[in-house]
C-alpha positions as CSV (number, residue, x, y, z in Angstrom):
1,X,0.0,0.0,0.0
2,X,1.1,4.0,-0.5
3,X,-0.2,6.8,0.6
4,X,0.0,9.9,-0.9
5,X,0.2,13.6,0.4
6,X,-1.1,16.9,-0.6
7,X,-0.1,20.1,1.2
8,X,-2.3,22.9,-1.0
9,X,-2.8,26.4,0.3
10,X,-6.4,25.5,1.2
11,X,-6.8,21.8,2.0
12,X,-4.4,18.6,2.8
13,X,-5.3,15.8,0.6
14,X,-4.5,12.4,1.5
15,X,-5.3,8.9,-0.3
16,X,-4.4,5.1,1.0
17,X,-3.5,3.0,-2.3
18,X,-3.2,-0.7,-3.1
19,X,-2.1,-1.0,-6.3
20,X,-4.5,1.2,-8.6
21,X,-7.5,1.1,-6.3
22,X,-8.0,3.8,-3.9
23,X,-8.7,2.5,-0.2
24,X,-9.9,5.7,1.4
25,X,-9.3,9.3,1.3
26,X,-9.6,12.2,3.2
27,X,-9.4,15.9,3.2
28,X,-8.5,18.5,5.8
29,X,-7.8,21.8,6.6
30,X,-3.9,23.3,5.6
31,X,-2.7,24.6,9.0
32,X,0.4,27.2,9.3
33,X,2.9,24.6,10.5
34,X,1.8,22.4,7.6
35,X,2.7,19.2,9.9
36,X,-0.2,19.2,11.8
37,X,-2.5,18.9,8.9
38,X,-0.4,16.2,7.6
39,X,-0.9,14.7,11.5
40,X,-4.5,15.4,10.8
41,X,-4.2,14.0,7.1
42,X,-2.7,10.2,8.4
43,X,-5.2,9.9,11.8
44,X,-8.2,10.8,9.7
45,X,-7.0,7.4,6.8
46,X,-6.5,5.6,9.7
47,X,-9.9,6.0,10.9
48,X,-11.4,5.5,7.5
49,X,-9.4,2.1,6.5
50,X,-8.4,0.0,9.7
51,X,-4.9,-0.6,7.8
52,X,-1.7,-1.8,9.2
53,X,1.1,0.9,8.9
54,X,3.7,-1.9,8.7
55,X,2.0,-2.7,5.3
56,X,2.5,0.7,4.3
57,X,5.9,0.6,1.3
58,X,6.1,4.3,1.0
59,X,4.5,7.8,1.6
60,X,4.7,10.5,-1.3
61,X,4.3,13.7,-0.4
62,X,3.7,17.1,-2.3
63,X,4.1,19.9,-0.1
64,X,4.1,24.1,-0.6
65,X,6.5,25.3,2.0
66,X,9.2,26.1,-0.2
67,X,7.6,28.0,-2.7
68,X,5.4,30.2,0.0
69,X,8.9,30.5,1.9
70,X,10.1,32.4,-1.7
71,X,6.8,34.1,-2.2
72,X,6.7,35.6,1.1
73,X,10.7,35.8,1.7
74,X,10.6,33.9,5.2
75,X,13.0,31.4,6.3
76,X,15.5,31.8,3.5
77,X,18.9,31.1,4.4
78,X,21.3,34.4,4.2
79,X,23.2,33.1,0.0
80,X,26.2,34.5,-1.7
81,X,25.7,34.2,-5.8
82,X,29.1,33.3,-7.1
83,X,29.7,33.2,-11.2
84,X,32.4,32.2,-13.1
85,X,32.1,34.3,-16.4
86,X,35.0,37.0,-16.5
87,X,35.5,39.1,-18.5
88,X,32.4,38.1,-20.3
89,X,29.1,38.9,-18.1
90,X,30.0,41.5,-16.4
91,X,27.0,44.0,-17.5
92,X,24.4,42.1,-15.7
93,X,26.2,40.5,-12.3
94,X,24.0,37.9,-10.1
95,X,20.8,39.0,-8.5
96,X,20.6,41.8,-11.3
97,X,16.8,41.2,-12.0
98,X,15.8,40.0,-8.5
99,X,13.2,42.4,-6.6
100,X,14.6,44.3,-4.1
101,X,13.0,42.9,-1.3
102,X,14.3,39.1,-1.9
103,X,17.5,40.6,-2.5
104,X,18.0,42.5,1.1
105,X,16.6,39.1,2.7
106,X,19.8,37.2,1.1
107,X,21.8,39.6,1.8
108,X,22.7,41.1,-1.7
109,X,25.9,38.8,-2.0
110,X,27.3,38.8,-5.4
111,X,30.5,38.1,-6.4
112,X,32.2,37.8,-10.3
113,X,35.3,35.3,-11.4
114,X,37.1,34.7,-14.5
115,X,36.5,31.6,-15.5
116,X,33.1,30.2,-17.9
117,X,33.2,28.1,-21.0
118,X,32.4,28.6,-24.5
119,X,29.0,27.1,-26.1
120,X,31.9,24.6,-27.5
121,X,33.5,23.6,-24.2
122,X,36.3,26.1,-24.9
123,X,37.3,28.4,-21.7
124,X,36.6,31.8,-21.6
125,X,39.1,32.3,-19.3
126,X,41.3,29.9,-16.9
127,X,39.9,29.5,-13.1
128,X,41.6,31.8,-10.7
129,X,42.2,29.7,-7.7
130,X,43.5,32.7,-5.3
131,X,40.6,34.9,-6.8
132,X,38.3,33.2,-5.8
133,X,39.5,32.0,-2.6
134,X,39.2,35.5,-1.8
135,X,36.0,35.7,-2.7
136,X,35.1,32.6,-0.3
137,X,36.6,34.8,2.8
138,X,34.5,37.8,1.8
139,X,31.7,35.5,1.9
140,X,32.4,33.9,5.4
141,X,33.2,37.5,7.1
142,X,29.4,38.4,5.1
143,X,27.9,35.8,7.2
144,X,26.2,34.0,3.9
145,X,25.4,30.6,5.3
146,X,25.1,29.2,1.5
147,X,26.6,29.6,-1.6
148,X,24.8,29.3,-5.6
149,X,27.6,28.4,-8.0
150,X,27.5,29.3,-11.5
151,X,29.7,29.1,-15.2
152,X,28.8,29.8,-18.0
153,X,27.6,27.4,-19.7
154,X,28.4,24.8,-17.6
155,X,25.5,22.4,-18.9
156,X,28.2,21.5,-21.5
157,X,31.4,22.0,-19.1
158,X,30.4,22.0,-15.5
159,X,34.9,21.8,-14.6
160,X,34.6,25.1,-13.1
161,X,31.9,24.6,-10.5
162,X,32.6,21.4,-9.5
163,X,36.5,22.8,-8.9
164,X,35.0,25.5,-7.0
165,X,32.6,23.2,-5.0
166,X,35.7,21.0,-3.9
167,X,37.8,24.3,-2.7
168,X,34.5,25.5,-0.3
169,X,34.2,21.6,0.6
170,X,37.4,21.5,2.0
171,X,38.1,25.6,3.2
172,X,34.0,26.1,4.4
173,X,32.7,22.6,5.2
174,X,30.0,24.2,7.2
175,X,28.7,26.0,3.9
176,X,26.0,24.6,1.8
177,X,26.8,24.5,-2.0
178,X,24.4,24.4,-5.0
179,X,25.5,23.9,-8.3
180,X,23.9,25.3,-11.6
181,X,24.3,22.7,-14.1
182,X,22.7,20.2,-11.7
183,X,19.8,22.5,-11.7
184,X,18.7,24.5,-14.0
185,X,18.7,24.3,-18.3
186,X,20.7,26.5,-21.0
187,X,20.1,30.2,-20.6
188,X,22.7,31.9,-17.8
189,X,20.4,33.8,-15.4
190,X,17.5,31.8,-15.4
191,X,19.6,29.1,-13.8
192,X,21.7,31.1,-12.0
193,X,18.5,32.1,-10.7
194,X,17.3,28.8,-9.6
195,X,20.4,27.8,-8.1
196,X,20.3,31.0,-5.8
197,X,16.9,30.0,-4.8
198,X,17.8,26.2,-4.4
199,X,20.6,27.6,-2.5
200,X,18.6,29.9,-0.5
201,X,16.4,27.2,0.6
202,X,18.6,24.5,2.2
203,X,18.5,25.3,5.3
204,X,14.3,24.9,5.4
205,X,14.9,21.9,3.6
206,X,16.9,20.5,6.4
207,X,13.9,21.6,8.5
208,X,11.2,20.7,6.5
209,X,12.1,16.9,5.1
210,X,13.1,16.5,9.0
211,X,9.6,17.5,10.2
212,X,8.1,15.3,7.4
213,X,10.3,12.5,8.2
214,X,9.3,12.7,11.9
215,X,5.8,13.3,11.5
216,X,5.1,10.0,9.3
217,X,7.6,7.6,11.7
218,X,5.3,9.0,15.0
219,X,2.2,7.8,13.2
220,X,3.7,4.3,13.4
221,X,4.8,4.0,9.3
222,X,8.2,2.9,8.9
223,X,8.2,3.3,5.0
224,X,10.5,5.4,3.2
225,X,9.5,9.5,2.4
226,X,9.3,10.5,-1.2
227,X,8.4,14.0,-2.1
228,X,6.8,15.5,-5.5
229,X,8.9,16.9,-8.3
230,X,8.0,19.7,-10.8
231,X,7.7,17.4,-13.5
232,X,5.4,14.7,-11.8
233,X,8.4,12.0,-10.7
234,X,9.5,11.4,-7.2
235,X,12.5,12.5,-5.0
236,X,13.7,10.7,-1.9
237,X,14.0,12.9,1.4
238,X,18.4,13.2,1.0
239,X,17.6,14.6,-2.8
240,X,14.8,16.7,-1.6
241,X,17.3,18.4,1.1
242,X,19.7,19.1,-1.7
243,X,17.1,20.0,-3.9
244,X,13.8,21.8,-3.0
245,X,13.6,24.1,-5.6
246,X,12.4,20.7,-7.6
247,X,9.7,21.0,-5.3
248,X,7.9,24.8,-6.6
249,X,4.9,23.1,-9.1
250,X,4.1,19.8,-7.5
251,X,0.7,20.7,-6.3
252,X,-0.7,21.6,-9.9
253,X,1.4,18.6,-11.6
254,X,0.2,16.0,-8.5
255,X,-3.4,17.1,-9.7
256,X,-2.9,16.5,-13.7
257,X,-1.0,13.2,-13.1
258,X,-4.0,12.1,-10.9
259,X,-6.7,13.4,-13.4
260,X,-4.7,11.5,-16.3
261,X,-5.1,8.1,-13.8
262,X,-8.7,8.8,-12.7
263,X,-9.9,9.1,-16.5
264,X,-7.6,7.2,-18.7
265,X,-7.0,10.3,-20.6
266,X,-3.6,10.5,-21.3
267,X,-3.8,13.3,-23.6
268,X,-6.3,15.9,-21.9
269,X,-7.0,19.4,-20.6
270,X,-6.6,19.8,-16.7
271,X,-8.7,22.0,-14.6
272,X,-8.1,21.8,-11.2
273,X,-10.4,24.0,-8.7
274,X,-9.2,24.8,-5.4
275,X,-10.6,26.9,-2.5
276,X,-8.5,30.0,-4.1
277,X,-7.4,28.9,-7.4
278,X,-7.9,27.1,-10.6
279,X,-5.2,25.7,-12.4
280,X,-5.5,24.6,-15.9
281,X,-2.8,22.5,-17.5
282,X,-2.4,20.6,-20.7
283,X,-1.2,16.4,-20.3
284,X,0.6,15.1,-23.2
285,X,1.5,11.5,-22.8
286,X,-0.1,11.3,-19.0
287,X,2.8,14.0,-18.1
288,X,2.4,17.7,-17.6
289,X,3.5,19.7,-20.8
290,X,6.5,21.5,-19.5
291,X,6.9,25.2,-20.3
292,X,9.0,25.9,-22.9
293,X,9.7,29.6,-21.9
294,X,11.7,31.0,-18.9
295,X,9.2,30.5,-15.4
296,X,9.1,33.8,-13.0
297,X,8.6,32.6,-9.6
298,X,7.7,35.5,-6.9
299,X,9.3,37.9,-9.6
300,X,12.2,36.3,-10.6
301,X,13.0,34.7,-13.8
302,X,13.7,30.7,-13.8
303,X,14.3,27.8,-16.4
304,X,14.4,25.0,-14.1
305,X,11.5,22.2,-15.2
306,X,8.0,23.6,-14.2
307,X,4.9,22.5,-15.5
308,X,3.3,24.9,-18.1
309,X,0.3,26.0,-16.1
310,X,-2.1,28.9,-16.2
311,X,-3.8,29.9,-13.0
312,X,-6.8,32.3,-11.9
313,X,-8.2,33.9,-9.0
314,X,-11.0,31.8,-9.1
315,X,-12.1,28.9,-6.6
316,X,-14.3,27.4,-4.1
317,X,-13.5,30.2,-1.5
318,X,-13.3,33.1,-4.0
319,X,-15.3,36.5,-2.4
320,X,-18.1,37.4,-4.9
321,X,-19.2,40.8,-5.4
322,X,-21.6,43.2,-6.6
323,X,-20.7,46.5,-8.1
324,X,-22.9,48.8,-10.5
325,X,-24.9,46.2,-11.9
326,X,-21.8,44.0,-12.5
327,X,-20.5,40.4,-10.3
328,X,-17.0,39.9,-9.9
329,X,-15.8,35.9,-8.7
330,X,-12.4,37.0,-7.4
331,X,-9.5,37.2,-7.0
332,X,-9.8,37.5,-2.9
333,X,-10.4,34.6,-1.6
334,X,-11.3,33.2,2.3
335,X,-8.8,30.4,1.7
336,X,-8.8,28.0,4.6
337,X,-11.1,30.0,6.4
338,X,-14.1,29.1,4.0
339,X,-15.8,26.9,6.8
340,X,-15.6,30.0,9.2
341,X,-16.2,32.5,6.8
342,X,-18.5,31.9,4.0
343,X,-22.6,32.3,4.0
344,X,-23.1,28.5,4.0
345,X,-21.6,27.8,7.6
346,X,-22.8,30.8,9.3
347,X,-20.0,33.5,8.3
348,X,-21.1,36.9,6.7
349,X,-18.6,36.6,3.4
350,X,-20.7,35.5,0.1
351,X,-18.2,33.3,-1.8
352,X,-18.2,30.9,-4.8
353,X,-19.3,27.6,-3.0
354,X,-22.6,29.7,-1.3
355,X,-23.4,31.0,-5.1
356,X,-23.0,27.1,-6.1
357,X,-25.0,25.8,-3.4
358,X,-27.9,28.5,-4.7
359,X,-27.9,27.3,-7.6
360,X,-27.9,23.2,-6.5
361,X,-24.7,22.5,-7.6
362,X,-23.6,21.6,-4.4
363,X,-25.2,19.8,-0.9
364,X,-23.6,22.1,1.7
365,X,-23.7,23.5,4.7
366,X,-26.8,25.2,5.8
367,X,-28.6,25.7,2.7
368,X,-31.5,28.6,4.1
369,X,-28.4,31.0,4.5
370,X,-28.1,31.5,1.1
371,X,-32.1,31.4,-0.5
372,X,-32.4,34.5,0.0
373,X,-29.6,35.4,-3.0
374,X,-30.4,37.4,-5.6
375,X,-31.3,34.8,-8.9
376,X,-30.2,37.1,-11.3
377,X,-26.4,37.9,-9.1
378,X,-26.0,34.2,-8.9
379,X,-26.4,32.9,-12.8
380,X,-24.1,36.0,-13.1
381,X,-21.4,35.0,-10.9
382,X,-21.2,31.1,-12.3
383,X,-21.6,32.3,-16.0
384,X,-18.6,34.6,-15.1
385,X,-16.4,31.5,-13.5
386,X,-17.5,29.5,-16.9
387,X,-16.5,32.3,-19.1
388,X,-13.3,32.7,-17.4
389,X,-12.4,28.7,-17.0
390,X,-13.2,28.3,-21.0
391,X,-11.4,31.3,-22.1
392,X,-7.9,29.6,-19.6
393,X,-8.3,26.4,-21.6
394,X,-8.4,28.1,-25.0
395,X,-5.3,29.6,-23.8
396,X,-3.6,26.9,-23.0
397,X,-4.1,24.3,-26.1
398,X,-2.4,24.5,-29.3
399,X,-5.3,22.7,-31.6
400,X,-8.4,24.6,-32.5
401,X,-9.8,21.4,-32.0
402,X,-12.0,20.9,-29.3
403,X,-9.5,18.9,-26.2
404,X,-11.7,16.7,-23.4
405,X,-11.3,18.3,-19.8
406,X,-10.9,16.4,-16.8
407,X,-12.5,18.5,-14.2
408,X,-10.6,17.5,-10.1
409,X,-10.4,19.5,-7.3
410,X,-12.8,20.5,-4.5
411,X,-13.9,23.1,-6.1
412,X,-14.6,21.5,-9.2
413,X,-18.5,22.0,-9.1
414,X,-17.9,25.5,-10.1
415,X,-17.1,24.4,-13.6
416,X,-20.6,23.5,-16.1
417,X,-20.9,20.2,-17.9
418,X,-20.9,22.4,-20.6
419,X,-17.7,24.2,-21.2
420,X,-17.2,26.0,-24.4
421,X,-13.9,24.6,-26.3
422,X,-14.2,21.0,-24.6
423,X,-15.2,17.8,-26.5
424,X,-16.3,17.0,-23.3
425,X,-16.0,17.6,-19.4
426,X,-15.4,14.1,-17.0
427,X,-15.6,14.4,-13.5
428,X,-13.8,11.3,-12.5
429,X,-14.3,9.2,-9.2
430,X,-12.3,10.7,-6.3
431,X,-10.9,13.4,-8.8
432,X,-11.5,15.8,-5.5
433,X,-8.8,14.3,-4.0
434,X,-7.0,13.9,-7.4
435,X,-3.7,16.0,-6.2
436,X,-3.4,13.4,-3.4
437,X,-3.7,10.5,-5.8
438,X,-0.9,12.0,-8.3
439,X,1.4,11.7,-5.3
440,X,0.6,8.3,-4.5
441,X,1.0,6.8,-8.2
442,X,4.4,9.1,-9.6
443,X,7.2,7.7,-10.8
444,X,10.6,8.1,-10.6
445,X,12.6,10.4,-13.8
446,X,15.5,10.9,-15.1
447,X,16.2,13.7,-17.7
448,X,19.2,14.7,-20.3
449,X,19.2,18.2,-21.7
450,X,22.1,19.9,-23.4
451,X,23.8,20.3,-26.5
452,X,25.3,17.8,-28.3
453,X,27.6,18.2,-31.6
454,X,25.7,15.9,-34.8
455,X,28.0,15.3,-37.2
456,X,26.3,13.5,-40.5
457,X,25.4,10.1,-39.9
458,X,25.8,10.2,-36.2
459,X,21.9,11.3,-35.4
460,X,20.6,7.9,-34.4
461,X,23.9,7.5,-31.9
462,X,23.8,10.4,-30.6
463,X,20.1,9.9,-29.6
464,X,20.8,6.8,-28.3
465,X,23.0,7.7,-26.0
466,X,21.2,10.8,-24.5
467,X,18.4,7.8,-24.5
468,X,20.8,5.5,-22.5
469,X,22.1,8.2,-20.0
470,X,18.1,9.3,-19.3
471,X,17.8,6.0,-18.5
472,X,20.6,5.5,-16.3
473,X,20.0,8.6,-14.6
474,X,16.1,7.2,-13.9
475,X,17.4,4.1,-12.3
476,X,19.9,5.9,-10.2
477,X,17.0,7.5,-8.9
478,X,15.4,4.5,-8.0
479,X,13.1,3.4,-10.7
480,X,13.0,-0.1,-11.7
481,X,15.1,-0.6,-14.5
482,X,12.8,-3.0,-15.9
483,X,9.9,-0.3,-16.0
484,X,11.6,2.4,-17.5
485,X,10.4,4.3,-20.6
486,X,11.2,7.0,-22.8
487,X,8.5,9.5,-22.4
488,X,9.7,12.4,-24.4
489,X,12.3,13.5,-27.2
490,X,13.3,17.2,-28.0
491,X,15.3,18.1,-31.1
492,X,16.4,21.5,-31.5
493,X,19.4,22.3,-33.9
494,X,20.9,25.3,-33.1
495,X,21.7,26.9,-36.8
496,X,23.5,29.8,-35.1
497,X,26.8,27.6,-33.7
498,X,28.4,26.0,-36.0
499,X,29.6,22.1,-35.6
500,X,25.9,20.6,-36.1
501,X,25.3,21.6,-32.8
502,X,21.6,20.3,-31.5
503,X,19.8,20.5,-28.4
504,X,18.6,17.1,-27.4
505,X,16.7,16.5,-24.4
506,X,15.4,13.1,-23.4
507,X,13.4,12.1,-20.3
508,X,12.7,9.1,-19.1
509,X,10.5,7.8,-16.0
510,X,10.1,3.8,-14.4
511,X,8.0,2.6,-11.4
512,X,9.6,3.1,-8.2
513,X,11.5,0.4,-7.0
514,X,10.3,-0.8,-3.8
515,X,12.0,-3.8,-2.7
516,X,10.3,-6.0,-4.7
517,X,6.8,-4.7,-3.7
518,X,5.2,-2.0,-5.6
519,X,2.0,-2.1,-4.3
């Protein structure tokens, strides 16, 4: 058996799993240490499905405390930017296009080497060993407590930060290290910007996969920790502490991997409705479509993996209001205070889910609280949130042919059975819980992406070996090297370098290997 973990901003998700069927589930209230709903999350299964926790294999877990520790710039660890580019670069130094706020919380450390390679693997300059030595003491009397590592283009040459990594390892031990080519994709500030953040995080990873760690051993289940990636694949709790910028869009990709297993739609529109948002992705394969463009997360530009998702302000607990004649669903929402709040359960706030229960959409709650709405303001306000939803999914699909939606989420009775744009909507079974589920069911990945010289005749080598190294780096990860498939190929020759140079990116994702027992 698994069970899988949702932390959202509104609700925590969980689902007990045997295989493909889904034991029980639950849903509770987020709270602010996040834990405690997670405590809440585990007694509440327990009660539903008398189950053993000894015949529990793993827990998966997608959580939202390091992307709200970015948004709201708590709990990030003071981080000194360090990039090895010189003399090239130095017109836009680290931290250049960061907003001023995150950038007093880290403490505005940036410093410039020589060093950097070519698109070709050719240096731009040799690495300055005393240089930067003196750069690691300016960092240490700064009192930065981690350091983001970065070369240019070091997805093809990565000599310089692993040299540099091995200098702090041995001068600094006590210093955390995050290295860009082990984290973010070609394009020299968006992954410089990712490793600052990865970087920036590490201590609240310590904290965090701790907590987690503890909180599922003291409810008795001795299986190992798993938490959600960006692109829908697992990481263990050790990758995870070196890692948690991987963790940023697992709560919108944990929904569209459990919609694609709910409905056997494997190539699909997502909308997922939550108490404050609705997220609408696109599934190609079963797998969220990645975005193909540069990813700003709380202002600040990124090209790490992230789901390509659009999201509103529009969900269960969105505020609805009249003004002049005209109803506006959003974007203010009551969040996790919807059952103390809204009209239904005795508040004074009128939000989506009382307009919804007006209507009959929904069994709620104490329905006389909200007859007394205004017919007229309530058709407004859920032709509004239709309008809205169909216009997001027009956005997001690239055929003017009309894509099936899989409607999940709590809030998912905001959205009509007729949705303009949509072959059809499904509602699958338990697709409320459908963020949980996507937990409970990933996979372990393993991606290639960089450039690779093509000579003529070489193609189908080349791709085989980018196919053979996604691989390896899947099983390394601990997918069973029996179940692991190539999922997706990119091709892009670059016709500005010369040397046939292409950029190939292959990922590849297996089962997780549990000891024998996948259940």
């Amino acid at each position: 058996m698994r069970i899988g973990i949702d932390v959202g901003g509104t609700n925590t998700d969980a689902v007990l799993m045997n295989g493909s069927s889904v034991l029980a589930a639950t849903k509770t209230h987020t709270t602010e240490d996040v834990t405690s709903g997670i405590v809440s999350a585990l007694r509440q299964l327990r009660e539903a499905a008398s189950f053993d926790p000894a015949d529990v294999v793993a827990v998966m877990i997608g959580t939202t405390h390091f992307i709200n520790a970015l948004v709201e710039g708590k709990n990030l660890t003071p981080t000194a930017a360090i990039r090895f580019g010189l003399p090239a670069t130095r017109a836009l130094p680290p931290l250049v296009d960061w907003p001023r706020r995150l950038v007093d919380v880290l403490g505005g450390h940036s410093y410039l080497c020589h060093g950097g390679h070519e698109y070709d693997g050719r240096q731009i300059s040799p690495f300055d060993e005393r240089e930067f030595r003196e750069v690691l003491d300016k960092v240490a009397d700064a009192g930065a407590r981690s350091i983001a590592l970065s070369s240019v283009f070091s997805p093809i040459n990565a000599e310089f930060e692993l040299r540099a990594a091995q200098i702090v390892d041995s001068e600094y031990p006590e210093l955390s290290v995050s290295l860009s080519h082990e984290i973010g994709r070609m394009g020299l500030l968006g992954r410089e910007n990712a490793t600052i953040i990865n970087a920036a995080l590490r201590d609240l990873a310590d904290h965090v996969t701790s907590g987690l760690s503890r909180t599922v051993a003291e409810a008795g289940i001795s299986a190992p920790v798993y938490l959600s990636q960006n692109d829908g694949t697992l990481m263990d709790i050790d990758y995870a502490r070196r890692y948690p910028v991987a963790t940023f869009a697992s709560g919108p990709t944990n929904s569209m991997r459990g919609a694609a297993f709910l409905s056997g739609e494997q190539d699909c529109a997502v909308v997922d409705v939550g108490g404050t948002t609705t997220d609408v992705g696109i599934l190609q394969s079963g797998f969220p479509r990645e975005a193909s463009t540069d990813v700003a997360v709380a202002g600040v530009q990124t090209n790490f993996r992230m789901p390509d998702v659009l999201s509103i302000g529009i969900g269960g607990g969105s505020l609805v209001r009249s003004f002049d004649g005209k109803v506006e669903v959003g974007p203010g929402s009551v969040g996790y205070a919807l059952t103390e709040r809204a009209l239904l359960f005795g508040g004074d706030t009128l939000t989506a889910t009382d307009v919804a229960a007006a209507a009959g959409l929904i069994q709620l709650g104490d329905k006389d609280r909200v007859a007394g709405l205004d017919p007229a303001m309530v058709r407004a306000a859920l032709e509004s949130i239709a309008t809205r939803t169909a216009e997001t999914v027009d956005r997001m699909r690239t055929s003017a042919e009309p894509v099936p939606v899989v409607v999940v989420g709590g809030g998912g009775f905001l959205v009509p059975d007729n949705l303009a744009g949509a072959s059809a909507v499904l509602r699958p079974e338990h697709g409320s819980v459908a963020n949980a589920i996507g937990a409970a069911i990933a996979q372990v990945g393993g991606e290639v992406d960089r450039v690779f010289s093509v000579d003529p005749g070489s193609r189908d080598s080349v791709l085989d070996a980018a196919r053979q190294e996604a691989t390896d780096r899947a099983i390394a990860a601990g997918a069973r090297p029996d179940s692991v498939s190539i999922v997706d190929i990119e091709e892009v020759p670059l016709a500005y370098l010369p040397g046939n140079a292409t950029r190939i990116r292959v990922k590849a994702v297996g089962n997780l290997a549990l000891g024998g027992n996948n259940a």
